[in-house]
C-alpha positions as CSV (number, residue, x, y, z in Angstrom):
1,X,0.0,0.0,0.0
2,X,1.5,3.5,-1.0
3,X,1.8,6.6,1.5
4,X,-1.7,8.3,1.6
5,X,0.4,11.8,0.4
6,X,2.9,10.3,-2.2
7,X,6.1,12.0,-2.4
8,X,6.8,11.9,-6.8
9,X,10.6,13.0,-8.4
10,X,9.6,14.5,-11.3
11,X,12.9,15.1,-13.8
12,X,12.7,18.0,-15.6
13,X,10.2,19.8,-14.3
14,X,11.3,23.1,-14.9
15,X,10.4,22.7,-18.5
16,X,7.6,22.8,-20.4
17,X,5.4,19.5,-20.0
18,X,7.4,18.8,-16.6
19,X,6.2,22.3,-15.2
20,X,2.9,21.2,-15.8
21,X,3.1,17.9,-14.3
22,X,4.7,19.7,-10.9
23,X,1.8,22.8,-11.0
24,X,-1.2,19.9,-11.5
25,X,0.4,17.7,-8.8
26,X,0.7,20.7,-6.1
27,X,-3.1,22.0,-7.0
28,X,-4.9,19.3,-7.3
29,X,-3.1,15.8,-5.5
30,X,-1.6,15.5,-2.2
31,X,1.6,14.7,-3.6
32,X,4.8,16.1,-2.2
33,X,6.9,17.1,-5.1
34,X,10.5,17.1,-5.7
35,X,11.2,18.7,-9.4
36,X,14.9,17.6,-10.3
37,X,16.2,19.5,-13.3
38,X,19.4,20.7,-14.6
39,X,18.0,24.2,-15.4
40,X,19.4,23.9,-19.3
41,X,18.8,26.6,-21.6
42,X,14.6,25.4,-21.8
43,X,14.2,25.5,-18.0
44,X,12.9,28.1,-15.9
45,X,11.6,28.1,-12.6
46,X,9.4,31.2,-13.8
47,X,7.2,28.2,-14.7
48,X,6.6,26.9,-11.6
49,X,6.4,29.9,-9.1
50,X,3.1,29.6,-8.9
51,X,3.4,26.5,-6.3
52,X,7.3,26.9,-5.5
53,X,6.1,28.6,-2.1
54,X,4.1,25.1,-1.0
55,X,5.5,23.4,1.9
56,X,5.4,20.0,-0.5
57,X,7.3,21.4,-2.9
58,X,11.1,20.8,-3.3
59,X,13.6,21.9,-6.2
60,X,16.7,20.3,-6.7
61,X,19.5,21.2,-9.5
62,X,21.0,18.4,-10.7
63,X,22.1,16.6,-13.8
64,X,20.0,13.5,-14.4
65,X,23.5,11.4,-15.4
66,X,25.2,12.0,-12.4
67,X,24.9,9.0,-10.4
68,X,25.8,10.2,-7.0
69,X,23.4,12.9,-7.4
70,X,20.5,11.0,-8.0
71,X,21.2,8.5,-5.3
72,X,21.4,11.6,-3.2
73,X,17.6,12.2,-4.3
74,X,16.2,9.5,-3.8
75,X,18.0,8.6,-0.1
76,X,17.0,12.3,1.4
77,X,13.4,12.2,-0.4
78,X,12.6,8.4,-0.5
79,X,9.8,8.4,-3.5
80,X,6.7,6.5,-4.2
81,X,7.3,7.5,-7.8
82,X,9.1,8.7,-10.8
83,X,7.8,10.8,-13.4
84,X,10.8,10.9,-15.9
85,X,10.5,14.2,-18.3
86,X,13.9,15.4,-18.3
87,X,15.1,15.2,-22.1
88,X,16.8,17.1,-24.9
89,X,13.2,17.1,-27.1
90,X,13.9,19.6,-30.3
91,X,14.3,17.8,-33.5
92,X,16.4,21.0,-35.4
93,X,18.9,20.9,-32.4
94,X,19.2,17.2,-32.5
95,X,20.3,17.2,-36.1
96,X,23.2,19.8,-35.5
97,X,24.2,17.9,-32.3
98,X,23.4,14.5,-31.5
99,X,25.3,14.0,-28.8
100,X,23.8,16.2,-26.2
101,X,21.0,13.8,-27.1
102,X,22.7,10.4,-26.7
103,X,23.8,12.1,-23.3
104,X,20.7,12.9,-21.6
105,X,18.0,10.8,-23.1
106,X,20.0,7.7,-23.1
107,X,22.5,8.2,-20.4
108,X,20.1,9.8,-18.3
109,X,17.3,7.6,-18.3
110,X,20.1,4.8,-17.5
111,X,20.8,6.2,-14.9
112,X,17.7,7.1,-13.4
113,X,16.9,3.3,-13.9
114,X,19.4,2.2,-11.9
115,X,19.3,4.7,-9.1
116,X,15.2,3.8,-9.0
117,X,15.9,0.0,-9.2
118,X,18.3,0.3,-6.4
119,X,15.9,2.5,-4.4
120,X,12.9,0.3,-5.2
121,X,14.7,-3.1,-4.3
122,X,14.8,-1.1,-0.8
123,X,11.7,-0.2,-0.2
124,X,8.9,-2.1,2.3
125,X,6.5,-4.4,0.3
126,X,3.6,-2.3,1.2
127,X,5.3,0.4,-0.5
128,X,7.2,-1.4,-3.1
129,X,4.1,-2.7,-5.2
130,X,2.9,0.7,-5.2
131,X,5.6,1.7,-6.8
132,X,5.8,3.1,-10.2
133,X,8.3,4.7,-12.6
134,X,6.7,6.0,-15.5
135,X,9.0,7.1,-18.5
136,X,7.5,10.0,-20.7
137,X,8.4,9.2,-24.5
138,X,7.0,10.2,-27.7
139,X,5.4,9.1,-30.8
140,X,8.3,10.6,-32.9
141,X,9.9,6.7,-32.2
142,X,7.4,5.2,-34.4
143,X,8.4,7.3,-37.4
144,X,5.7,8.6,-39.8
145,X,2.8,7.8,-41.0
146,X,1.1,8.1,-44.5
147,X,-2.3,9.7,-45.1
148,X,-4.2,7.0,-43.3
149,X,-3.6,5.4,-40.4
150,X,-2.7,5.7,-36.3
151,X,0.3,4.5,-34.3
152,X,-0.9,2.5,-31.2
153,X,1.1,0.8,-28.9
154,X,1.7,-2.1,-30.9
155,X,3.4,0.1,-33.1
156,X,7.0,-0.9,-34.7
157,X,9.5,1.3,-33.6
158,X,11.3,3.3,-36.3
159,X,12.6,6.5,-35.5
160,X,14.1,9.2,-38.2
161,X,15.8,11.8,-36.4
162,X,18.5,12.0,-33.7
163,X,16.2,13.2,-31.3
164,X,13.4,10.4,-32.0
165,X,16.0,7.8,-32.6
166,X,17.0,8.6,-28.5
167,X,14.2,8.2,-27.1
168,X,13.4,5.0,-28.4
169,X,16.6,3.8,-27.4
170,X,15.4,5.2,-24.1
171,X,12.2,3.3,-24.2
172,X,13.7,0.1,-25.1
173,X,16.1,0.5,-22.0
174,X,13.1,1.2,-20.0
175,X,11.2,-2.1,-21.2
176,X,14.3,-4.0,-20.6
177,X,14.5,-2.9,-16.8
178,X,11.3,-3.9,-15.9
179,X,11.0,-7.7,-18.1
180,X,14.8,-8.3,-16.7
181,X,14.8,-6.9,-13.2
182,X,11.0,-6.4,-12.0
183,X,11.4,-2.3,-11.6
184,X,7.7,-1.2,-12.2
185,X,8.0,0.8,-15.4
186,X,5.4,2.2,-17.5
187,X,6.2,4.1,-21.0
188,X,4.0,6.6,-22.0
189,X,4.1,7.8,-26.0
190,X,2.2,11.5,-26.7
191,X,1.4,13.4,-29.3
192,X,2.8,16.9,-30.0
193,X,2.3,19.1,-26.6
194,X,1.2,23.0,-27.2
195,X,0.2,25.6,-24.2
196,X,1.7,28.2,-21.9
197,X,5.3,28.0,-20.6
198,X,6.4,26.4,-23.7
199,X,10.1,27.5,-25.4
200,X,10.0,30.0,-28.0
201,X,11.6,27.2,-30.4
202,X,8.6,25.1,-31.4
203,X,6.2,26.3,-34.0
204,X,3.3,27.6,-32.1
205,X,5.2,29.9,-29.8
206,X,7.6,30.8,-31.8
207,X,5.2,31.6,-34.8
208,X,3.0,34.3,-32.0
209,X,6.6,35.7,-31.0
210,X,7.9,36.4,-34.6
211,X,4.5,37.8,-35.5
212,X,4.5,40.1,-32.1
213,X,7.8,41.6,-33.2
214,X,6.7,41.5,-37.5
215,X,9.2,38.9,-38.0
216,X,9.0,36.1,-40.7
217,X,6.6,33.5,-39.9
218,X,8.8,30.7,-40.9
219,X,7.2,27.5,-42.0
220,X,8.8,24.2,-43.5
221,X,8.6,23.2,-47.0
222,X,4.7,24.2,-48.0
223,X,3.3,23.2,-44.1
224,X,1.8,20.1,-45.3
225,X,3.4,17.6,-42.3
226,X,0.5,16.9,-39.8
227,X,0.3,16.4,-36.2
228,X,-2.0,15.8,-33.4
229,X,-2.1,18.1,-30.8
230,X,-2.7,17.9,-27.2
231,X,-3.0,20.8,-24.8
232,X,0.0,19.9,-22.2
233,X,-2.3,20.8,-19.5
234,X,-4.1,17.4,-20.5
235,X,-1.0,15.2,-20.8
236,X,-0.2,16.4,-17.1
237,X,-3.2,14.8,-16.0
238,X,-2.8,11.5,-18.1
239,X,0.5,11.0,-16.9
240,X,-0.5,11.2,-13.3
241,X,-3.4,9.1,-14.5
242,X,-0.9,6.7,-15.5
243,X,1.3,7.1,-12.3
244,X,-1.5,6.2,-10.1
245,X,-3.6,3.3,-12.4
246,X,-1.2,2.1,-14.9
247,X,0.2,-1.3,-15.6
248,X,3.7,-2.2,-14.7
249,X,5.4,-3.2,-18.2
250,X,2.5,-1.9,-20.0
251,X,3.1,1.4,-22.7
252,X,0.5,4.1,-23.1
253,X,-0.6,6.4,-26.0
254,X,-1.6,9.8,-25.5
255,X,-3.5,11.9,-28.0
256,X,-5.4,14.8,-28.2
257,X,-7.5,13.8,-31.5
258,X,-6.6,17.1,-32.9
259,X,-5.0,16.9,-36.1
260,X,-3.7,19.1,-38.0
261,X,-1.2,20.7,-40.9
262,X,1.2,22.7,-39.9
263,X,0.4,25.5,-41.9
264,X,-3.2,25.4,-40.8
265,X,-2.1,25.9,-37.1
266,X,-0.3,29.0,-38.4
267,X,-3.0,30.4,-40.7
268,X,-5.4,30.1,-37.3
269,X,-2.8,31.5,-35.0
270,X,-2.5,34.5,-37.0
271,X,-6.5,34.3,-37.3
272,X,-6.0,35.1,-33.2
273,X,-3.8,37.4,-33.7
274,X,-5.6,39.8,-36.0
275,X,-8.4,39.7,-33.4
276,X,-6.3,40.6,-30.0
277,X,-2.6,41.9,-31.5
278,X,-3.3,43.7,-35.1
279,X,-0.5,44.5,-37.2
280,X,0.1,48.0,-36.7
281,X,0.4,48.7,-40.8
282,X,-3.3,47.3,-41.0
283,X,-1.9,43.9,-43.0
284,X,-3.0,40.7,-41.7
285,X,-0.7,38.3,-40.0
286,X,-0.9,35.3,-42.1
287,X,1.0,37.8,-44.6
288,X,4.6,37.1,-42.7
289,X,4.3,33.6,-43.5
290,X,7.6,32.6,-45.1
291,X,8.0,29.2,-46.6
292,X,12.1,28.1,-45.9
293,X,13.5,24.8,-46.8
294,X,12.7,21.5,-45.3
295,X,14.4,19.9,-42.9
296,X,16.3,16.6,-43.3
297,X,14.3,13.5,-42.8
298,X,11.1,15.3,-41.8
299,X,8.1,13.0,-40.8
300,X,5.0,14.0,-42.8
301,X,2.2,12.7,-40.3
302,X,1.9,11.4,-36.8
303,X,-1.5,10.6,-35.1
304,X,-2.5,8.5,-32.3
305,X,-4.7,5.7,-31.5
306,X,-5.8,6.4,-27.4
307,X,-8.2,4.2,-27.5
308,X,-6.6,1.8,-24.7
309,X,-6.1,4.8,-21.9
310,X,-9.3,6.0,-22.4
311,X,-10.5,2.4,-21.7
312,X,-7.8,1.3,-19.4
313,X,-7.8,4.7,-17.6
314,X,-10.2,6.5,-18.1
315,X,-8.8,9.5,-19.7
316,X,-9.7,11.6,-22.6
317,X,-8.6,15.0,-23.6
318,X,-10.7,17.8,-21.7
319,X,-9.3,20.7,-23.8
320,X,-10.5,21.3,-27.6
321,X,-7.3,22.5,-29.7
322,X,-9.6,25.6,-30.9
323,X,-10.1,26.7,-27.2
324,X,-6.5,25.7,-26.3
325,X,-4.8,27.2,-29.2
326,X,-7.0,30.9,-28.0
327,X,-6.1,29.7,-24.2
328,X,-2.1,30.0,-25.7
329,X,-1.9,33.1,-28.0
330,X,-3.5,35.0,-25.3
331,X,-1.5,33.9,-22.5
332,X,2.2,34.6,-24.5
333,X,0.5,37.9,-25.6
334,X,0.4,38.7,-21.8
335,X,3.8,37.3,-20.4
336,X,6.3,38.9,-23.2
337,X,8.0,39.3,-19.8
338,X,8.1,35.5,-19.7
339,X,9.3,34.4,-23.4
340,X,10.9,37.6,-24.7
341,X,14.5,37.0,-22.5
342,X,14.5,33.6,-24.0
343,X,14.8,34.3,-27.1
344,X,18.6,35.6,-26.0
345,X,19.7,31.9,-25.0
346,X,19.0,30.9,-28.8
347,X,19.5,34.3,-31.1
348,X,18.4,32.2,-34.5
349,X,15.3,32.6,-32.6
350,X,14.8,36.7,-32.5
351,X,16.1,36.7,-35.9
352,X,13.3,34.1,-36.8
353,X,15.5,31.8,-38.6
354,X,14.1,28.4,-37.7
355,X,10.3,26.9,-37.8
């Protein structure tokens, strides 16, 4: 039987989706939270200040392949569970330099397998069934689909970047720690993340930054690669969903059942903008799109199948993208305070050189 108020390591929660998983679990569970992160250039702890004053919140900088640290962690905090965000995530980045990548998403996530194994191997029985480690992927590892079709977790595995091709190395390390040595693991695979807090280097921000400042709204080749979005606020919930009800061994989909091209995610962001942030020579927004060159190995589609967590779990996405896409363009257009000195740590960015 686990603690009635759980204590959770969550890596990387000073990023995007790992901020979200530490403000959900401080609002709305009795959790006691310890947010490990390195504070790389995509961290801030702007993004968890809301719930940074609460007496069961606890920040710790550390690098996720440093042994001793983590065994530090886990001996002064003794956790019920992992939630394991911390990654390098940006394709672009991992095509100029892979091995920052190999580093932390496959070094790292051996490590925190090990230091949880040894912890768990510890623990009380009561506590030790309980326990889960749940290892936040994505469905970049199953490589790209066609027109028709959904990856599912019976997917084959075939990733086509650096970034991708990590994390399913990752995953497959993950599998082979539970199936050879019992840990309780549980692999989670989402769809593309949008929402507040997010880095000024993925399209969506990035696109209502350039078009604050009248940049180039940079888009790859003619914006015909497809996604399915889910509002981050929703994956925080699945993947304590998952924490709390999932399967040892067992993977997980998550999707928000909101596809769409890229360049019609532009086209209705600067729909948004016209309405709340007009260009101030009377031109509309979608104007500043600029079609640059591809980038290598691009996937054309991914979608998911989430049929088995909402039947297994329960879960479903609460969010529409229409009202979470508003939800976003409002909130960057009232925390320029907030993005606006990123865009220093990565100058391509201001200059609005990259999709």
């Amino acid at each position: 039987m686990s603690r009635p108020d759980p204590v959770v390591v969550v890596t990387g929660g000073a990023g995007f989706i790992g901020s979200a998983v530490v403000r959900m679990l401080i609002q709305d569970s009795h959790a006691t939270v310890v947010n490990v992160d390195k504070l790389t250039y995509a961290a801030n702890l702007r993004n968890v200040e809301s719930v940074a004053s609460s007496e069961r919140y606890h920040f710790v900088k550390a690098d996720i392949c440093d042994a001793d640290a983590m065994a530090a962690v886990f001996r002064q905090h003794d956790p019920d569970s992992v939630l394991h965000l911390a990654a390098e995530s940006h394709v672009d980045r991992s095509i100029d330099g892979p091995k920052d990548f190999l580093r932390t998403n496959v070094d790292g996530t051996f490590v925190m397998l090990e230091t949880a194994l040894d912890h768990w191997r510890r623990m009380p029985t009561s506590r030790k069934e309980a326990f889960r480690f749940v290892h936040v992927s994505t469905d970049e590892v199953f490589g790209a689909l066609g027109q028709d079709g959904l990856f599912s977790e019976e997917s084959p595995y075939r990733p086509n970047s650096p970034y991708s091709a990590s994390k399913a190395a990752s995953d497959h390390f993950v599998r082979a720690w539970h199936h050879t040595y019992g840990l309780p693991t549980i692999i989670s695979n989402c769809s593309n993340n949008y929402g507040p807090h997010q880095f000024p280097e993925k399209l969506i921000p990035l696109v209502i930054a350039n078009a604050v400042d009248g940049l180039p709204l940079p888009v790859y080749a003619k914006g015909e690669n497809v996604r399915d979005w889910l509002f981050v606020e929703d994956h925080a919930r699945a993947l304590w969903s998952i924490a709390q009800q999932g399967v040892p061994g067992e993977c997980y989909c998550i999707g928000g059942n909101s596809e769409r091209r890229n360049i019609d995610v532009v086209r209705q962001i600067c729909g948004l903008l016209d309405q709340h942030r007009p260009r101030a020579d009377g031109k509309k927004h979608d104007t500043g799109i600029t079609f640059v060159n591809d980038r290598p190995g691009h996937d054309l589609r991914y979608a998911i199948d989430a049929t088995k967590i909402a039947h297994a779990l329960n879960f479903s996405p609460s969010i529409g993208f229409d009202a979470g896409l508003a939800n976003t363009v409002q909130w960057y257009l009232d925390h320029e305070d907030w993005w606006r000195p990123l865009l220093k740590r990565a100058p391509a960015l201001a200059a609005g050189a990259r999709p």
